[in-house]
N, CA and C atoms as a LAMMPS dump frame, in Angstrom:
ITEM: TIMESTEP
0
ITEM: NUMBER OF ATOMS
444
ITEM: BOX BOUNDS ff ff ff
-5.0000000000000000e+02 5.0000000000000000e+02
-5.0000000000000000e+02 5.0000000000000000e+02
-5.0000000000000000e+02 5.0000000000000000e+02
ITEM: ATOMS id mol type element x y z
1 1 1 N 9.708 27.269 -6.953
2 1 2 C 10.817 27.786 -6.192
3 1 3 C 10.713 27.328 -4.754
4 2 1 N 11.941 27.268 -4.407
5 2 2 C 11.898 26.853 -2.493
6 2 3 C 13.152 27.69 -2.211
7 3 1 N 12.911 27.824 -0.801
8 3 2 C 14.235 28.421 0.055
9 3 3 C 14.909 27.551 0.514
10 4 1 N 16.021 27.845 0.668
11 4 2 C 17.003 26.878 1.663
12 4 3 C 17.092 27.594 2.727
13 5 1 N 17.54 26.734 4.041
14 5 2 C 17.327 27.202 5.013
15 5 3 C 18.451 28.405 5.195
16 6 1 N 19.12 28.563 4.402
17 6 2 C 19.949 29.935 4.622
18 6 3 C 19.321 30.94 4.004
19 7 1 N 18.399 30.838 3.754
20 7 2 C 17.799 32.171 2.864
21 7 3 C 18.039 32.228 1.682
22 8 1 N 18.588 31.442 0.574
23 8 2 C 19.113 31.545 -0.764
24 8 3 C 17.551 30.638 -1.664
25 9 1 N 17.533 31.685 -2.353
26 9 2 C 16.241 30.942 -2.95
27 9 3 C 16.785 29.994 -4.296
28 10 1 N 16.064 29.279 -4.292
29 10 2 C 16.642 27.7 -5.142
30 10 3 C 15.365 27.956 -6.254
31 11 1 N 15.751 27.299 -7.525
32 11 2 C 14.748 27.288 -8.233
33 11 3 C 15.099 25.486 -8.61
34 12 1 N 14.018 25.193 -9.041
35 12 2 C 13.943 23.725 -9.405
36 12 3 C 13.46 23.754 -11.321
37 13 1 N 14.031 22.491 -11.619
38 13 2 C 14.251 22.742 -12.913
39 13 3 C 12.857 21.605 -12.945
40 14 1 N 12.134 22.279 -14.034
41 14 2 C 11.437 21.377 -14.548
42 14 3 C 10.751 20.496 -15.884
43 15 1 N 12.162 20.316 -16.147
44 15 2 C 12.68 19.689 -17.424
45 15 3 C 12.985 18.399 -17.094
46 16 1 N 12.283 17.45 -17.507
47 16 2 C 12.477 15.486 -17.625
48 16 3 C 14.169 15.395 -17.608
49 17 1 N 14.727 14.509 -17.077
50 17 2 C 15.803 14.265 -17.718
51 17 3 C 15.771 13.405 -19.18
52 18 1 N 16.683 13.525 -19.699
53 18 2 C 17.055 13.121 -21.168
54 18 3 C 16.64 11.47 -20.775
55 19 1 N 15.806 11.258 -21.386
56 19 2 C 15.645 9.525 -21.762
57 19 3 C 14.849 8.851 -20.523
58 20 1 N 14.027 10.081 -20.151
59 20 2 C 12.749 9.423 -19.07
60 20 3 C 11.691 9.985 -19.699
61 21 1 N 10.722 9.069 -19.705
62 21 2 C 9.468 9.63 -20.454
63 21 3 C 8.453 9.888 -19.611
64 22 1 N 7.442 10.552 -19.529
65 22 2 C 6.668 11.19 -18.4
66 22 3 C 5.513 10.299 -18.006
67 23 1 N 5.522 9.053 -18.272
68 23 2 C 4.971 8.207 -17.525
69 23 3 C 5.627 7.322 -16.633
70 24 1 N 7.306 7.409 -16.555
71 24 2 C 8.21 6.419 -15.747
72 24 3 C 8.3 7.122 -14.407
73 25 1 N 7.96 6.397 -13.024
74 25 2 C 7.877 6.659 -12.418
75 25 3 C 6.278 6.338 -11.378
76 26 1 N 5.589 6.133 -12.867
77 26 2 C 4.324 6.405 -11.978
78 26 3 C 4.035 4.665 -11.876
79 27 1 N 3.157 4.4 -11.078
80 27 2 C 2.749 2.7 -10.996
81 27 3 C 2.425 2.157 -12.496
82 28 1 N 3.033 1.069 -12.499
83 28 2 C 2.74 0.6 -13.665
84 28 3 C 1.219 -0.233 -14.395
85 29 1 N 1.083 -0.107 -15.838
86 29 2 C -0.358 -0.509 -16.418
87 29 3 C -0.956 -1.817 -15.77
88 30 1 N -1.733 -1.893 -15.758
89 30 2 C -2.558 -3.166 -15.266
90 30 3 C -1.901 -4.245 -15.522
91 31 1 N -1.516 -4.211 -17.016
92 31 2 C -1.11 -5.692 -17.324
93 31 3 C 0.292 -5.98 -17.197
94 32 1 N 0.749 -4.772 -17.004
95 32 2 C 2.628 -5.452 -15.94
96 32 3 C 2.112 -5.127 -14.74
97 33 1 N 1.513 -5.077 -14.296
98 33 2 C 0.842 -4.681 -12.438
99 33 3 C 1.591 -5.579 -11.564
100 34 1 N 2.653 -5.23 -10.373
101 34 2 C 3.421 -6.644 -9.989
102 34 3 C 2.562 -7.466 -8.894
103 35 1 N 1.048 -6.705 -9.072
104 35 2 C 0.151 -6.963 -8.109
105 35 3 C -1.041 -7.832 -8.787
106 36 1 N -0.645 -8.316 -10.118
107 36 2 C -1.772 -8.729 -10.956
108 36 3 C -2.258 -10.071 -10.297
109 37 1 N -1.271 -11.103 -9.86
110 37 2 C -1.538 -12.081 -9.465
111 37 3 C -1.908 -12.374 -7.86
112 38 1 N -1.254 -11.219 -6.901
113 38 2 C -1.733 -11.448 -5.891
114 38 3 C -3.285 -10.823 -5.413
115 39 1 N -3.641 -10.084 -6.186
116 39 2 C -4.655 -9.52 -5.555
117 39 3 C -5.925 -9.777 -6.602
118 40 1 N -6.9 -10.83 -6.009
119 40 2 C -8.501 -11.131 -6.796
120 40 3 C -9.398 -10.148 -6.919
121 41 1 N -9.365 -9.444 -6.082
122 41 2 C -10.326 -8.659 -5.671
123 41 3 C -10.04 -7.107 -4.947
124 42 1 N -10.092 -6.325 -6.383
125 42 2 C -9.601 -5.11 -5.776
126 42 3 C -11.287 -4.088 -5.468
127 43 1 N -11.146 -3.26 -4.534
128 43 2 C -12.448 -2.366 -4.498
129 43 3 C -12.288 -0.868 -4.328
130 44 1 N -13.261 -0.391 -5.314
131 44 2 C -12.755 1.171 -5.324
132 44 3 C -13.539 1.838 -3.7
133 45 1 N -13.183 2.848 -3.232
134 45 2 C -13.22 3.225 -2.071
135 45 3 C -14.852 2.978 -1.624
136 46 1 N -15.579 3.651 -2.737
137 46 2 C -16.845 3.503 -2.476
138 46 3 C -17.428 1.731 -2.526
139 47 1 N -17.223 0.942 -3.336
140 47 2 C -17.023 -0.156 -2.664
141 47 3 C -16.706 -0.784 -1.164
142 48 1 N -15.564 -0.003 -0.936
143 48 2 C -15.176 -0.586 0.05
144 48 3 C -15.924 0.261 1.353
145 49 1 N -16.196 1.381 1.035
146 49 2 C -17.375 2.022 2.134
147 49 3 C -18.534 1.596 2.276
148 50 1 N -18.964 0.745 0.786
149 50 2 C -20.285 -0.161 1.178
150 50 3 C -19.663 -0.829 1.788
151 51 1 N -18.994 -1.777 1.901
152 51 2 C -18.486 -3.247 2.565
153 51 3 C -18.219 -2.662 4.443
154 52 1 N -17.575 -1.61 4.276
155 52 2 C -17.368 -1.184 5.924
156 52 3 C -18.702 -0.545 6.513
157 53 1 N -19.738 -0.179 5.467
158 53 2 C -20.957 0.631 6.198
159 53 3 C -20.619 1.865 6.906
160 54 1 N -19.803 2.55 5.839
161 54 2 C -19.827 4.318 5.917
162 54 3 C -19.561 4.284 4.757
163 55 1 N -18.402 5.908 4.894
164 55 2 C -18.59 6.724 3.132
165 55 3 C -17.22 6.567 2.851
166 56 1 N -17.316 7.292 1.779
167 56 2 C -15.769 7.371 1.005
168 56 3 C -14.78 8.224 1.778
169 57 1 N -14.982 9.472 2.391
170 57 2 C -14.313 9.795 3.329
171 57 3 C -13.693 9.29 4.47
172 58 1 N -14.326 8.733 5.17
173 58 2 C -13.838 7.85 6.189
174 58 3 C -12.801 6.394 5.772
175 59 1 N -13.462 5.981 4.244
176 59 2 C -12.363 5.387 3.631
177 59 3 C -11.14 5.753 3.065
178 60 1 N -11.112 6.979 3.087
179 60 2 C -9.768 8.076 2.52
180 60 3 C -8.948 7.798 4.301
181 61 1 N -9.926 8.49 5.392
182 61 2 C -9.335 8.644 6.235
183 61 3 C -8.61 7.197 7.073
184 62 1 N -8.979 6.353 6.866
185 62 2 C -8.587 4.681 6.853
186 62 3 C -7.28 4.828 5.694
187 63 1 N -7.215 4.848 5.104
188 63 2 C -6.219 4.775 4.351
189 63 3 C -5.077 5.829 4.857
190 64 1 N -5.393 7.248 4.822
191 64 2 C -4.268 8.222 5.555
192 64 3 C -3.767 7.651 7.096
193 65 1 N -4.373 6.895 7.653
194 65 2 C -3.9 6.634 9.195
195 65 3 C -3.567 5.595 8.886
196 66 1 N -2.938 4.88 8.047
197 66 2 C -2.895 3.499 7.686
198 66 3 C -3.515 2.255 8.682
199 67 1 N -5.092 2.364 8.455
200 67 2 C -5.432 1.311 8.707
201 67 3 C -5.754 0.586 7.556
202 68 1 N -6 0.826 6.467
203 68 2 C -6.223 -0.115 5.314
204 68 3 C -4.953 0.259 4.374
205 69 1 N -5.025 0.085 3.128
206 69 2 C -3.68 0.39 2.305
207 69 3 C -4.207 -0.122 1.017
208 70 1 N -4.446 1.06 0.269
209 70 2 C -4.721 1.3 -1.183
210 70 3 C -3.848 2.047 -2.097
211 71 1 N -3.886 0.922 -3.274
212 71 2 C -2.645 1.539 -4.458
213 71 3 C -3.464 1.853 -5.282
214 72 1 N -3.159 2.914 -6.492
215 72 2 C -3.944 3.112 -8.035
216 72 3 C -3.421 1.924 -9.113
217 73 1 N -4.659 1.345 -9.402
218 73 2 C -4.404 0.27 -10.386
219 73 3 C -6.1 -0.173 -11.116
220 74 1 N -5.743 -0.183 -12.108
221 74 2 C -7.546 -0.56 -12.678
222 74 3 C -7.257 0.835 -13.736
223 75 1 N -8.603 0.546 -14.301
224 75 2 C -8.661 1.282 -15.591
225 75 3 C -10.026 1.956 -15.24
226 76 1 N -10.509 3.227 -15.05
227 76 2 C -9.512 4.281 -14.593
228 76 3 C -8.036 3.982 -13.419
229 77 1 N -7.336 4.594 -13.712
230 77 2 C -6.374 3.968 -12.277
231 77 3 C -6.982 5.215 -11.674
232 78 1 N -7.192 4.466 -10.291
233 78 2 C -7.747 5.43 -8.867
234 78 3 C -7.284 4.346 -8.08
235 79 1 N -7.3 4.922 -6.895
236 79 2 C -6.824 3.938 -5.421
237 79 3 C -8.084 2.835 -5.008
238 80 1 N -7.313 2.045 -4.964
239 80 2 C -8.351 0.843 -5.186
240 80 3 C -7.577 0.296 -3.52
241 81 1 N -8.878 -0.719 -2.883
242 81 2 C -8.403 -1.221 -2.1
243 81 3 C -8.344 -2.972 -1.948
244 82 1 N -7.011 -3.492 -1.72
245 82 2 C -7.318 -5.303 -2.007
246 82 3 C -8.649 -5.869 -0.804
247 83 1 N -9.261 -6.753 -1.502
248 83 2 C -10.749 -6.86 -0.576
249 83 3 C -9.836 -7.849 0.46
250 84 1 N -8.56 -8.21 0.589
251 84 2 C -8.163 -9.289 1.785
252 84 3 C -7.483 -8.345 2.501
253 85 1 N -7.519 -7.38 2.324
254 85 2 C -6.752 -6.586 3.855
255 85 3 C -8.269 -6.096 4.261
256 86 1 N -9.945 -7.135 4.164
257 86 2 C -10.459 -6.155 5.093
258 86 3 C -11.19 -7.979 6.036
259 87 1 N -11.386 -7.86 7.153
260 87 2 C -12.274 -8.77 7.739
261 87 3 C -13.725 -8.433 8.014
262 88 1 N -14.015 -9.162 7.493
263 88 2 C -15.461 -9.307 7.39
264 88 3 C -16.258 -7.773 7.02
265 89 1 N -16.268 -6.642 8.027
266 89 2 C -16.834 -5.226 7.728
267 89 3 C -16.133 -4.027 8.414
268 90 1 N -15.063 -4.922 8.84
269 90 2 C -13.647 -3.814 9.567
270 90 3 C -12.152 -4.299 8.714
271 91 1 N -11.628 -3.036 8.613
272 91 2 C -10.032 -3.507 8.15
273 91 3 C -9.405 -4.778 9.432
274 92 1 N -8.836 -5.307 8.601
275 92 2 C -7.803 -6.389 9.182
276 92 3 C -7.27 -5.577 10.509
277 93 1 N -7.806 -6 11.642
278 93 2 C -7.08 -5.031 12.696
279 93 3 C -5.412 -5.022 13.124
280 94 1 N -5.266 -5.902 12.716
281 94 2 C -3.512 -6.122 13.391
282 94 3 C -2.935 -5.468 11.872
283 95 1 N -3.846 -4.883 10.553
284 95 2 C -3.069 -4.228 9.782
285 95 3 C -1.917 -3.032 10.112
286 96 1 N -2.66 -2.109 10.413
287 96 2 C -2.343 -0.423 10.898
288 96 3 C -0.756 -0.901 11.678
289 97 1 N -0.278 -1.971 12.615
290 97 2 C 1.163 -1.572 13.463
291 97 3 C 1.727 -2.144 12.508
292 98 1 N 1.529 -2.845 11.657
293 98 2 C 2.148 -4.069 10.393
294 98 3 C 2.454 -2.622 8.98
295 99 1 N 1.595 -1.98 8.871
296 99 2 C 1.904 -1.169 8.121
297 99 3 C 3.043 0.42 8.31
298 100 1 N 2.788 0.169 9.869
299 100 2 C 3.53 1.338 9.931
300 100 3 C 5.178 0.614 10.267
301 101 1 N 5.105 -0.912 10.94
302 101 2 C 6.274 -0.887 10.838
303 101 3 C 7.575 -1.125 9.72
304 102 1 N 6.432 -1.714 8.718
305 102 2 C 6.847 -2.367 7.02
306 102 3 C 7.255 -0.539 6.468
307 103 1 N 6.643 0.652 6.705
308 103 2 C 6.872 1.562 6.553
309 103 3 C 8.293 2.564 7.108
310 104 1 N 8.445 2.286 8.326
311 104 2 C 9.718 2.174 8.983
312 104 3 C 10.776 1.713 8.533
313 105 1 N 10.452 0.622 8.097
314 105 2 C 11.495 -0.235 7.398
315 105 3 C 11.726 0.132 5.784
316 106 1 N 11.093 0.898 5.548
317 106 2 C 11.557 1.988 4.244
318 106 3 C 10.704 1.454 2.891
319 107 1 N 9.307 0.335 3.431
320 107 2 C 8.205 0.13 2.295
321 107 3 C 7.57 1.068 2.024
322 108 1 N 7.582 1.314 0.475
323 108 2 C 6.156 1.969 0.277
324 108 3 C 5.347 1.637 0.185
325 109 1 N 3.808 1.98 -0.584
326 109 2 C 2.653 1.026 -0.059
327 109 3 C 2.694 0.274 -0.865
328 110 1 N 3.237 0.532 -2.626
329 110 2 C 3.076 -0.935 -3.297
330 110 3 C 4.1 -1.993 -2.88
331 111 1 N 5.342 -1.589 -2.184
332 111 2 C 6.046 -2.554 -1.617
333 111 3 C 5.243 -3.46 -0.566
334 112 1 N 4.946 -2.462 0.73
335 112 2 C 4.381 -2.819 1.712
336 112 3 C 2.826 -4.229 1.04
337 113 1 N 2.307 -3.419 0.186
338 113 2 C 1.406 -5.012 -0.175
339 113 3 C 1.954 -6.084 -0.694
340 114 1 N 2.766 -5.727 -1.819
341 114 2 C 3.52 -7.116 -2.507
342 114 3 C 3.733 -7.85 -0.924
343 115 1 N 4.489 -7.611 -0.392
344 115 2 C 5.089 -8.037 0.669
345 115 3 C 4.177 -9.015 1.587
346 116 1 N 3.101 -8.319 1.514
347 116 2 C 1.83 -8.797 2.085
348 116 3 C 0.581 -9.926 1.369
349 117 1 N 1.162 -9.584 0.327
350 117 2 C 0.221 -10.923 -0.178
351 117 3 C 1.307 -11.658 -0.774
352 118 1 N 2.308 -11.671 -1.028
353 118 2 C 3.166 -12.96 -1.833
354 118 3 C 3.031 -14.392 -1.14
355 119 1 N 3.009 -15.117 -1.439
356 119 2 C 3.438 -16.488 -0.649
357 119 3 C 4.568 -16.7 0.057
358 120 1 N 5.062 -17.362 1.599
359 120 2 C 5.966 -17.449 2.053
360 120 3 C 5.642 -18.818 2.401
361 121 1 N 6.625 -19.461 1.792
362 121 2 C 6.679 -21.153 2.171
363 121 3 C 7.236 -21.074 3.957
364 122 1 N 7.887 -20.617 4.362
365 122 2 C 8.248 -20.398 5.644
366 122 3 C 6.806 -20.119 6.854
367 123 1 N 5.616 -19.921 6.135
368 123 2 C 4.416 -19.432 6.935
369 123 3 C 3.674 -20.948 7.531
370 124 1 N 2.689 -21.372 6.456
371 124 2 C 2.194 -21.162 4.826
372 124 3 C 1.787 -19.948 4.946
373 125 1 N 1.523 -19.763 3.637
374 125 2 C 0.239 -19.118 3.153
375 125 3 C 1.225 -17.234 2.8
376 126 1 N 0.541 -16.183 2.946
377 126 2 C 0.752 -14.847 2.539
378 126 3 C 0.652 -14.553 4.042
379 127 1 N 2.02 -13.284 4.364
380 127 2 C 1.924 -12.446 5.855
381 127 3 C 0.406 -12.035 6.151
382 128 1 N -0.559 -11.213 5.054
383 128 2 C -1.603 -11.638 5.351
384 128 3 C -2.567 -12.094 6.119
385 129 1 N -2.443 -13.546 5.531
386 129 2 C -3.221 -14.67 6.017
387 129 3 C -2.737 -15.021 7.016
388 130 1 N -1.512 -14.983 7.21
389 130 2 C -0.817 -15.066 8.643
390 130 3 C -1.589 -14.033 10.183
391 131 1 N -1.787 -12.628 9.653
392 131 2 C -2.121 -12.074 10.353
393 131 3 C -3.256 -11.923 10.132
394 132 1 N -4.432 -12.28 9.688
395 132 2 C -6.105 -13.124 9.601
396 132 3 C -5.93 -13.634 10.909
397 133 1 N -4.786 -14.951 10.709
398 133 2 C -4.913 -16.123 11.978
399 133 3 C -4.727 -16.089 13.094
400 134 1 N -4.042 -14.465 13.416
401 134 2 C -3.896 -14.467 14.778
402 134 3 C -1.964 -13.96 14.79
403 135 1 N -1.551 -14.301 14.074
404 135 2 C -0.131 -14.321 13.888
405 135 3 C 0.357 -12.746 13.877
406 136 1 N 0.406 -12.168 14.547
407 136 2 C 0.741 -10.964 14.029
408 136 3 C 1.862 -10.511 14.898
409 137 1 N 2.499 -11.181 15.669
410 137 2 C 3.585 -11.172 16.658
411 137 3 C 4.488 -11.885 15.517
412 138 1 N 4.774 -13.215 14.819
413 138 2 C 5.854 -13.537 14.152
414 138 3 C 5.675 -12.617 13.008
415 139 1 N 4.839 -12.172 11.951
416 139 2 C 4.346 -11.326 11.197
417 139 3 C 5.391 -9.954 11.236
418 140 1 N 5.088 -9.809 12.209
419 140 2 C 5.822 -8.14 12.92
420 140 3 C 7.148 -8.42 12.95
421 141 1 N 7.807 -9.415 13.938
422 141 2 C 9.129 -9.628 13.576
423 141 3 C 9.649 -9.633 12.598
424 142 1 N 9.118 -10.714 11.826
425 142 2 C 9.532 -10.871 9.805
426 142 3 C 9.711 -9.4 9.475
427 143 1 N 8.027 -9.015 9.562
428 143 2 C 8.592 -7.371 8.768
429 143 3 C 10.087 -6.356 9.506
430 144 1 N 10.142 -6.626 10.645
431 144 2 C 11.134 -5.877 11.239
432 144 3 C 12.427 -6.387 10.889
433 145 1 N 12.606 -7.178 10.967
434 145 2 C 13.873 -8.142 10.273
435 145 3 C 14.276 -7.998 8.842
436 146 1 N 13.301 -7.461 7.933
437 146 2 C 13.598 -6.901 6.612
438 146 3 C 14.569 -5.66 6.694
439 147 1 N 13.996 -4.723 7.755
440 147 2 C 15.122 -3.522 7.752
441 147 3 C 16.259 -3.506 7.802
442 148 1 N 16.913 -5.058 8.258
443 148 2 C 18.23 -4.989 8.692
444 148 3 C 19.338 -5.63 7.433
């Protein structure tokens, strides 16, 4: 149940609609994953807290402030993180304004990565790798230019 702001209490129905099955909606299996091909190397948090040299918490909290950006995919599916959004033993630093503005612009996070690792013949290479190189001024524009 919720209120509306007039005081009328609302109840919410929680019945599927007719001809959705209770797995539609959620990220899809590994092997339609639209992330299968861009991403080599995925790491589960604790992984990736070895690789940064802290814990899994602080890798949760990297992820909530969007400095890194992890989707559930893998078998168990849990939030996994792609090993190219990190440099060397810190997240990609020019990630975090790239994510919040791809977010602005109405990405979610599996959008926001596709987006980020696909190939753009216009670069070379993946936005990404673009912003590895230093690029994170044309990077930022591109993503801002999607909103419109």
């Amino acid at each position: 149940m919720s209120w509306h702001p007039g005081g009328v209490k609302q109840t919410r129905s929680l019945r599927r609609p007719a001809g959705r099955s209770p797995q539609e909606g959620l990220a899809q299996p590994e092997a339609t994953n639209p992330l299968e091909g861009l991403v080599q190397v995925w790491l589960s948090f604790q992984e990736a807290a070895d690789r940064l040299g802290t814990d899994v918490p602080a890798v949760r909290r990297l992820v909530r402030d969007r400095d890194l950006l992890a989707v559930r995919c893998g078998t168990p599916r849990m939030p996994r993180v792609p090993d190219s959004l990190l440099h060397g033993d810190l997240p990609l630093p020019e990630l975090r304004g790239t994510l919040m503005l791809l977010a602005d612009c109405g990405f979610n996070d599996l959008e926001a990565l596709r987006w980020l690792l696909t190939e753009d013949d216009t670069l070379p290479g993946t936005p990404a790798q673009a912003l590895r190189a230093g690029r994170k001024t044309e990077i930022r524009r591109r993503a801002q230019a999607l909103a419109f």
